[in-house]
Wavefront OBJ file of the C-alpha trace (Angstrom):
o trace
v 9.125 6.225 17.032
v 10.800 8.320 14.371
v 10.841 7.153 10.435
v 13.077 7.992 8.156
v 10.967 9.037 5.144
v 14.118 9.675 3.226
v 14.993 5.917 3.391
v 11.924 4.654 1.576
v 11.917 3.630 -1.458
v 10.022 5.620 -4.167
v 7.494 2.634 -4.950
v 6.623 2.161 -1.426
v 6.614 6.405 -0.899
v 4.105 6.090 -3.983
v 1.859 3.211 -2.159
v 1.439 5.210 0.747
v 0.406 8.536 -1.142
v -2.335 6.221 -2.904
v -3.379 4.906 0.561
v -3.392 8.415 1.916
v -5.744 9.912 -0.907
v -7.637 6.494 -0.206
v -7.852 7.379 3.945
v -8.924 10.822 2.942
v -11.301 10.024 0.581
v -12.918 7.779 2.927
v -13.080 10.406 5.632
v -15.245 12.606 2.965
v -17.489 10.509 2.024
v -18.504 9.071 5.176
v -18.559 13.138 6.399
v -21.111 13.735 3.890
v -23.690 11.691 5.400
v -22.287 12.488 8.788
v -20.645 8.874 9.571
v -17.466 7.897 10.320
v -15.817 4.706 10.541
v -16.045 3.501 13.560
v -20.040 4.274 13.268
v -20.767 2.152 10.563
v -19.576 -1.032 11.768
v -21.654 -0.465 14.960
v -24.472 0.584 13.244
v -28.032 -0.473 14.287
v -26.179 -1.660 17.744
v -28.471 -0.557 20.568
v -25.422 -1.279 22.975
v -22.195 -1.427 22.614
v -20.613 -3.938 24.903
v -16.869 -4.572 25.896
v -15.436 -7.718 24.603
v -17.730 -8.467 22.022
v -16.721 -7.884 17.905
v -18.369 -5.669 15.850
v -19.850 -6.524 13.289
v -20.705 -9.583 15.038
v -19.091 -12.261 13.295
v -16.036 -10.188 12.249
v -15.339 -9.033 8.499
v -13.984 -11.662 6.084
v -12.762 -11.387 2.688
v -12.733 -14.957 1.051
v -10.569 -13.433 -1.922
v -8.154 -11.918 -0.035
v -8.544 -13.710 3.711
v -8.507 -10.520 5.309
v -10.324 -10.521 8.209
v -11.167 -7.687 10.938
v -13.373 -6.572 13.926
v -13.775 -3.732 15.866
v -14.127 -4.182 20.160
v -13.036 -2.768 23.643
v -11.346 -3.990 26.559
v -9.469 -1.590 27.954
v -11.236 1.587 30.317
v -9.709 4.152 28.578
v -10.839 7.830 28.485
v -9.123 8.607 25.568
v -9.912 5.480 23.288
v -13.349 3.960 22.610
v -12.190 0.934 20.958
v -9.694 -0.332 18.219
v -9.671 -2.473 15.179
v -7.849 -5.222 15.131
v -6.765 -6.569 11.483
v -5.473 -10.094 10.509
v -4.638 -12.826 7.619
v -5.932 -16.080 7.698
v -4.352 -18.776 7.072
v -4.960 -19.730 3.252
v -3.552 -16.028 2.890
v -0.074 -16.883 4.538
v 1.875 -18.644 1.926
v 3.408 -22.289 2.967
v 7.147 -21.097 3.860
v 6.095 -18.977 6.138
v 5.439 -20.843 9.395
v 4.291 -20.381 12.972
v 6.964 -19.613 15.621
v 7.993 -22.718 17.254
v 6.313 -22.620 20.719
v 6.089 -25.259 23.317
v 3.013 -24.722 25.883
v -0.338 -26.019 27.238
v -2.302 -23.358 25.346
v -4.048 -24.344 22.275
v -3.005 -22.163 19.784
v -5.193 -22.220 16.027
v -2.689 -24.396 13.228
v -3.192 -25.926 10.026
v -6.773 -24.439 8.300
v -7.421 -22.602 11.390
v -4.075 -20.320 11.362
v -4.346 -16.794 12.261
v -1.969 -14.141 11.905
v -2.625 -10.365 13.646
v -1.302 -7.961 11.933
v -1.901 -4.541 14.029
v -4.588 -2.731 16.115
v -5.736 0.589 15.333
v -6.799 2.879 18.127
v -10.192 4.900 17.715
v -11.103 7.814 19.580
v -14.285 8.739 20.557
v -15.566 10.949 17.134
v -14.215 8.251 14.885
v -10.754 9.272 14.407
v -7.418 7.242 14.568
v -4.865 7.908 17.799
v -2.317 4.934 17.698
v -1.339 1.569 16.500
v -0.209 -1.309 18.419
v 0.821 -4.805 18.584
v 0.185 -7.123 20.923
v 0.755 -10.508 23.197
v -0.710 -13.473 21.144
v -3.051 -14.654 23.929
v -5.304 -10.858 23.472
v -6.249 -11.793 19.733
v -5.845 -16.136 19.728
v -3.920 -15.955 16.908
v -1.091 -18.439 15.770
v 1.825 -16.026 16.815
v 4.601 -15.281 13.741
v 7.650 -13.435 14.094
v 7.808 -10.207 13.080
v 9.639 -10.772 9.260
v 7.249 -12.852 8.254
v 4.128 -10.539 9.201
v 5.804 -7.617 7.319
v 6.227 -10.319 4.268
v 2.127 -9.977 4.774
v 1.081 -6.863 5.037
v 0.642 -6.205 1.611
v -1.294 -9.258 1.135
v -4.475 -7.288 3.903
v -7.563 -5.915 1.985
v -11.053 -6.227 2.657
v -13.182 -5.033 -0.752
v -16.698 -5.709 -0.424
v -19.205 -3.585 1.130
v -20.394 -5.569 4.464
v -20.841 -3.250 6.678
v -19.505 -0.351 4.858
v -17.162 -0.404 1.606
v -15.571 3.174 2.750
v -14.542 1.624 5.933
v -13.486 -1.113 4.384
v -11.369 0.403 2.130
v -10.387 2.816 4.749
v -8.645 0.517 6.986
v -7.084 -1.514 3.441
v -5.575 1.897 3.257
v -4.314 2.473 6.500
v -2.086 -0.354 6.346
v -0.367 0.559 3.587
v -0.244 4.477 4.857
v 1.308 3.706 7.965
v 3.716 0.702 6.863
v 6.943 1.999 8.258
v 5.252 2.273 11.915
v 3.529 -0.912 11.264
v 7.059 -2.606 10.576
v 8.837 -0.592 13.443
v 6.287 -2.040 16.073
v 6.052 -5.553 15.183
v 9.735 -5.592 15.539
v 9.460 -3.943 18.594
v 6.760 -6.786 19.692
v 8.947 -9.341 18.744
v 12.040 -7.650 21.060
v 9.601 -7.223 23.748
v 8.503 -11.128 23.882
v 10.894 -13.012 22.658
v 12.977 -11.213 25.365
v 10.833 -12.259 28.197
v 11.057 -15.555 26.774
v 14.980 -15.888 26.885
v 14.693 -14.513 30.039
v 12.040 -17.084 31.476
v 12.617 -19.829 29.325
v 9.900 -22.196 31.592
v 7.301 -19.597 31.949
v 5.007 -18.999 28.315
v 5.273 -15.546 27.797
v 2.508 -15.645 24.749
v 0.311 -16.403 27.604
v 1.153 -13.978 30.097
v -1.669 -11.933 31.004
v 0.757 -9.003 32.749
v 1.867 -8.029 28.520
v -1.194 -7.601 26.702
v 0.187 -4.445 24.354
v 3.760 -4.890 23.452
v 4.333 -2.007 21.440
v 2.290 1.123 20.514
v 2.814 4.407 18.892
v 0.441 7.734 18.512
v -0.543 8.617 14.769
v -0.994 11.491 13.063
v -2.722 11.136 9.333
v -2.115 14.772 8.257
v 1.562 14.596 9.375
v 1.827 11.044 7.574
v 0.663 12.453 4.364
v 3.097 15.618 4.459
v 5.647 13.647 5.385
v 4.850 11.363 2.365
v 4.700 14.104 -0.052
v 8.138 15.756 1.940
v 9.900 12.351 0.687
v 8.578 12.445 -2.345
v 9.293 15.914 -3.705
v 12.783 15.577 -2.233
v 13.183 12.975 -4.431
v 11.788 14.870 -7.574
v 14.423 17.232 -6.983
v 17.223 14.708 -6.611
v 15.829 13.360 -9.924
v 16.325 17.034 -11.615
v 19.391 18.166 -10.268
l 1 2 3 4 5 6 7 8 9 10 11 12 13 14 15 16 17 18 19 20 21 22 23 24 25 26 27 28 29 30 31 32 33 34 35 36 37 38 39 40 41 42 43 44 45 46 47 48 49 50 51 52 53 54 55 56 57 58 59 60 61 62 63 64 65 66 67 68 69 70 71 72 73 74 75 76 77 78 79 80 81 82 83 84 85 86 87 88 89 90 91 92 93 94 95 96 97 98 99 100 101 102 103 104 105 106 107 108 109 110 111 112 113 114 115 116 117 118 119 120 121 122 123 124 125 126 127 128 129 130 131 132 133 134 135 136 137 138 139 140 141 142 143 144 145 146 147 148 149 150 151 152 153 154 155 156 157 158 159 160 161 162 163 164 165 166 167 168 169 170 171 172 173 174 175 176 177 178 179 180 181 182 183 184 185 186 187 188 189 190 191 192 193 194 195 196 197 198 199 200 201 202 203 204 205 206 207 208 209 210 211 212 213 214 215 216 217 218 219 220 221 222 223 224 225 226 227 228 229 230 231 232 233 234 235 236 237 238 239 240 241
């Protein structure tokens, strides 16, 4: 998934240099005491077990309605789990509304509404690989097209300090860092389903079990900064010539 850095505006190039000294600044000060992240939402866990959300009973923000957890479900020798981030629904404003969808699942509405926003992959020291989207049945959430998630992204932030406020503020910030990719593979999501659907117009493809992940792509936060600052300084010297 390439992005054009060159094609981003200079507000949003600034947002994602804040969010980048943000992601870094996290990293140091959770390397100080020796943490990381992922560590401090599973801290004083004696097990970790697959399936369940950590911290139990998710993160909330009742300012903002962001909401997030941290799990596994997938074997994987190269991930050890991923955070998955969301809005609820008194976050999402009133013209934005569910996709139409006509199935047997019960799907939250109303109050309950949920929207995922994106899944961050984790490796095994605490450290970001990927991002991706998935099928609506993997999270329960109240599937919206891809538009009207990107109209939301902004809108994510978790500041408090249950279970950590440098993890908290850390994955606030990688939203906003990664944006373009973020944008790229809900887009891609929506291509992916609502393709399926067309083509099976009887079966429910938000509830097919064979597409769980419906778009991904690897990160890089070092290369996402440079690029950042690339973009910018390119157009500090448009700006002088």
């Amino acid at each position: 998934m390439e992005i054009d850095f060159s094609s981003l505006s200079r507000s949003r190039l600034l947002d994602m240099s804040r969010a980048g000294d943000q992601v870094l600044e996290s990293f140091r000060v959770l390397g100080k005491g020796g943490a990381n992240v992922v560590g401090q939402v599973l801290k004083g866990e004696e097990t970790f077990y697959e399936m369940d959300h950590y911290p139990p009973g998710d993160v909330y923000d009742d300012e903002s309605h962001g909401q997030y957890y941290y799990h596994a479900h997938r074997p994987d020798a190269q991930e050890h789990g991923h955070f998955h981030t969301f809005l609820r629904a008194k976050a999402i404003p009133a013209e934005i509304a569910p996709y139409p969808v006509s199935c047997e699942a019960e799907r939250p509405t109303g109050d309950d509404a949920i929207c995922h926003l994106v899944a961050i992959s984790m490796d095994r020291e605490g450290l970001p690989t990927g991002l991706f989207a998935t099928n609506r049945w993997v999270t329960d959430e109240t599937f919206y097209l891809a538009d009207d998630v990107i109209a939301l992204l902004d809108r994510f932030s978790i500041d408090h300090v249950h279970p950590c406020l440098a993890t908290n503020q850390w994955l606030t910030a990688m939203v906003r860092l990664f944006r373009p990719q973020i944008e790229e593979l809900l887009r891609a999501r929506d291509a992916k389903i609502l393709g399926l659907e067309k083509a099976n117009p009887e079966a429910d493809v938000f509830e097919e079990r064979d597409v769980e992940v419906a778009s991904s792509v690897a990160i890089d936060i070092d290369d996402q900064i440079e690029q950042v600052d690339r973009a910018l300084a390119a157009l500090r010297e448009k700006k002088r010539a």
